[in-house]
C-alpha positions as CSV (number, residue, x, y, z in Angstrom):
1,X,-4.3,-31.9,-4.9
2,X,-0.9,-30.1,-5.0
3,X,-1.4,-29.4,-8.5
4,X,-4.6,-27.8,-8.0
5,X,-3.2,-25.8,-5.0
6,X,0.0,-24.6,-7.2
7,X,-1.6,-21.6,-8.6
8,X,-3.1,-20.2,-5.3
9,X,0.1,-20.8,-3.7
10,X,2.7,-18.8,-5.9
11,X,-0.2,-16.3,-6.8
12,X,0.0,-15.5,-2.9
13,X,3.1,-15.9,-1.7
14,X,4.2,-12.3,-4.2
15,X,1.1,-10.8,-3.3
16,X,1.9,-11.3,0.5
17,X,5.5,-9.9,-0.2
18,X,3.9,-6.7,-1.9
19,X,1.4,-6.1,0.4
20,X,3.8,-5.9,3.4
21,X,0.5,-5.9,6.2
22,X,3.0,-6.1,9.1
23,X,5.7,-3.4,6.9
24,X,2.3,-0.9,7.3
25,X,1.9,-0.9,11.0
26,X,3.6,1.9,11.9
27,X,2.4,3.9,9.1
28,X,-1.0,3.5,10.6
29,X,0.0,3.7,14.3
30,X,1.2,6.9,13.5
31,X,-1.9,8.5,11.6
32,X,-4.3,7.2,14.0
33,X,-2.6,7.6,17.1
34,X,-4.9,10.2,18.4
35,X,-8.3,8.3,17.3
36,X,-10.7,6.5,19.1
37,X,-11.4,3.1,18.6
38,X,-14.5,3.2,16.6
39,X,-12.9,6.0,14.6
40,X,-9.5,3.5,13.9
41,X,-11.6,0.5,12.7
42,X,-13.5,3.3,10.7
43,X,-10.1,3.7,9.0
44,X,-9.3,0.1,8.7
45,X,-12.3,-0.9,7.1
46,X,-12.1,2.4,4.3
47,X,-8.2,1.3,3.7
48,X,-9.2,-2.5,3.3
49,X,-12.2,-1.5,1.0
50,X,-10.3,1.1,-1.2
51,X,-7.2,-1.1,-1.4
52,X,-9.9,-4.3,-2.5
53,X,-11.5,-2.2,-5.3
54,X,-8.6,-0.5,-6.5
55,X,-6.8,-3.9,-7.1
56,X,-9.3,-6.0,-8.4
57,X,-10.4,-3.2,-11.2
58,X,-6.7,-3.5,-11.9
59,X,-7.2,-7.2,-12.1
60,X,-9.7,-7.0,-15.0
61,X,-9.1,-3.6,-16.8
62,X,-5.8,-2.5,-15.5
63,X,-3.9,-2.6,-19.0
64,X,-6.4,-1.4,-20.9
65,X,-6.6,2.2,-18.7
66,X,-3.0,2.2,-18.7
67,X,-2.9,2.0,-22.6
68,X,-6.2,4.4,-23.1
69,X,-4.4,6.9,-20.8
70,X,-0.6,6.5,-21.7
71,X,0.1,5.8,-18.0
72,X,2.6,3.1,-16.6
73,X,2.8,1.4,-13.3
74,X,5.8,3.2,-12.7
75,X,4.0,6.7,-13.0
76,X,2.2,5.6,-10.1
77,X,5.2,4.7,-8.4
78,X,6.7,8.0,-8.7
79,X,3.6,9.7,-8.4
80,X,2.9,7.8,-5.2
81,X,6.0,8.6,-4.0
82,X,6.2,12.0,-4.4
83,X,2.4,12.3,-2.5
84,X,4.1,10.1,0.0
85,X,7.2,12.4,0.4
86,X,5.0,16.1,0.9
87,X,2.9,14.0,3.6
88,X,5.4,12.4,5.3
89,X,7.5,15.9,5.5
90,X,4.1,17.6,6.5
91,X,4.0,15.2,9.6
92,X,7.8,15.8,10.5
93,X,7.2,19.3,10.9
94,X,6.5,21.2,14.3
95,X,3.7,22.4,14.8
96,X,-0.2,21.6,15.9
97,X,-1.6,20.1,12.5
98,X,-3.9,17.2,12.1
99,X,-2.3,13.8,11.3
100,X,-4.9,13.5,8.9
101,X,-7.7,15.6,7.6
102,X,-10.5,12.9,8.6
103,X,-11.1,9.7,9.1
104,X,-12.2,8.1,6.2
105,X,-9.0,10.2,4.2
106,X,-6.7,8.7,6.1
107,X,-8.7,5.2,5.1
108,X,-8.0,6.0,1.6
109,X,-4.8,7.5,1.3
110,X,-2.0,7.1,2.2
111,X,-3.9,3.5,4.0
112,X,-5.4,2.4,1.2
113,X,-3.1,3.4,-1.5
114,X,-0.1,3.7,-2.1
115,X,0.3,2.0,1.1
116,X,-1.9,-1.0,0.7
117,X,-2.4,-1.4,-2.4
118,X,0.6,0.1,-4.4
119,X,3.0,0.1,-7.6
120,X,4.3,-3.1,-6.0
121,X,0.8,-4.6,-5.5
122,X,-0.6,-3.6,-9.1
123,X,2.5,-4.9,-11.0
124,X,2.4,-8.4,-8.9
125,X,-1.0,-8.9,-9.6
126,X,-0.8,-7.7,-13.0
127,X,2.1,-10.1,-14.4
128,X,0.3,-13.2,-12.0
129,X,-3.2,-12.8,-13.8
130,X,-1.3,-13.2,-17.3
131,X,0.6,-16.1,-15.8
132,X,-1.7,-17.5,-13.6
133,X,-4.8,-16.6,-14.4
134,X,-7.7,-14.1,-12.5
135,X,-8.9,-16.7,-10.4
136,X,-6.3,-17.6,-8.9
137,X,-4.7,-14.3,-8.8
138,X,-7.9,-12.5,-7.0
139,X,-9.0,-15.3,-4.5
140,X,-5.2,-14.8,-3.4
141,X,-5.5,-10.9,-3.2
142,X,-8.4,-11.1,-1.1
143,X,-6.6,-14.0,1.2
144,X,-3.9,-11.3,1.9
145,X,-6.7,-8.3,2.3
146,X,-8.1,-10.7,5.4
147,X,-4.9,-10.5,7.0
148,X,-3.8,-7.1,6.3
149,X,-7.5,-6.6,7.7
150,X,-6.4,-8.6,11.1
151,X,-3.0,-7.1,11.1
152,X,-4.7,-4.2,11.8
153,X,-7.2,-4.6,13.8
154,X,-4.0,-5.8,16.1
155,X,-2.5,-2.6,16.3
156,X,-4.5,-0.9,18.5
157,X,-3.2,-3.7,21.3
158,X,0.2,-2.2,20.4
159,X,-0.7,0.9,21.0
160,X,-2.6,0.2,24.2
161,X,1.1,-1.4,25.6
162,X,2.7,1.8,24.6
163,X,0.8,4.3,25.6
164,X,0.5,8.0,24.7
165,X,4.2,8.9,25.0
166,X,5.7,6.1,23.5
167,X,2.9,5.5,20.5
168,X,3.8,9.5,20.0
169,X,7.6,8.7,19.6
170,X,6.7,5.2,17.3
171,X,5.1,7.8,15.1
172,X,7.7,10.1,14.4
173,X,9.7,7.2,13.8
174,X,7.0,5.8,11.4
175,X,7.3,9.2,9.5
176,X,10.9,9.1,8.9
177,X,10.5,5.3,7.8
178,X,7.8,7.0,5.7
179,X,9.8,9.8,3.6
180,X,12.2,6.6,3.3
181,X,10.0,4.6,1.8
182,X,8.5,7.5,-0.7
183,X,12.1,8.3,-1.7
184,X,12.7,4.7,-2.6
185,X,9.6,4.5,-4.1
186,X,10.1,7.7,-6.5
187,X,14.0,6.3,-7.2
188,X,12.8,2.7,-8.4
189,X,9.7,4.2,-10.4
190,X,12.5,6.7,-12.4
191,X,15.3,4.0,-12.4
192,X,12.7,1.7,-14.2
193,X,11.7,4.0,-16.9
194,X,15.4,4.8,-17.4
195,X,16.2,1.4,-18.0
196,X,12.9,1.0,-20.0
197,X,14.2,4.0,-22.3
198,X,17.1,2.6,-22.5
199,X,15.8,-0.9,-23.8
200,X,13.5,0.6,-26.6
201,X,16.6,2.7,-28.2
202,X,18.8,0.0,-28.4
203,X,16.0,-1.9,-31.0
């Protein structure tokens, strides 16, 4: 029995690490702050769906697009990062903008990717299907998708118990955490292809 389990459990447990549901919390506190309800489980659902499909394409034809279009996981990374970075700085300014330009935008990005679903997220479940197999490897992406879906669905309780004022001041702390977390992600995307450089000259 334990053998059969094996694969599910250390195809999860990386997945779970990558997909950080509780780590994206304040993210999504702090774009959906001045939603309704039915407008923030809007969001959740779009995040969950575009974060599903973008991994499990990657699951089944995420090498060969890489190699038809000469892109690497850590283009997305910095990529990602960079997006991250203008948005995060966007919501740090003063001013009366939107946190988001709609609903189902926010859903997809930054929600559903990079946030979601990111470099992290694609690499894991790219090295776990060649090890592990896609079985195993997409019934435990899907396992985590459920509870990043319930993680969610939690956070309007925190945000209730806060209220306005203190949800508002969560957020700008979100979007600091935010441009954090888009710096690191653009430093470990050019650090890898550094040291990936560095590897193919010294052949």
């Amino acid at each position: 029995m334990l053998n059969i389990l094996k694969p599910y459990i250390l195809t999860f447990i990386p997945i779970f690490v990558a997909v950080n549901a509780l780590g994206n919390l304040p993210l999504y506190v702090s774009l959906t702050e001045e939603l309704k309800s039915e407008e923030r489980r809007k969001v959740i659902m779009s995040s969950i769906g575009v974060a599903t499909a973008i991994a499990l394409a990657f699951i089944f034809i995420g090498k060969i697009i890489l190699r038809l279009m000469g892109v690497s996981v850590f283009d997305f990374q910095i990529a990602g990062g960079i997006l991250l970075l203008i948005l995060s700085v966007n919501l740090l300014l003063p001013g009366d903008r939107k946190r988001g330009p709609a609903t189902t935008d926010v859903g997809i990005f930054p929600l559903g990717t990079p946030m979601i679903t990111g470099p992290a997220v694609l690499t894991t479940i790219l090295v776990l299907r060649d090890v592990f197999g896609w079985i195993p490897t997409m019934i435990s992406f899907i396992l985590n998708m459920v509870i990043a879906y319930f993680t969610l669905t939690q956070a309007n309780f925190f945000i209730r118990i806060m209220g306005k004022g203190g949800s508002r001041a969560f957020s700008k702390v979100a979007d600091i955490f935010l441009a954090a977390i888009a710096v690191t992600m653009i430093r470990n995307g050019i650090i890898s292809t550094i040291n990936i450089a560095m590897s193919i000259m010294k052949r």
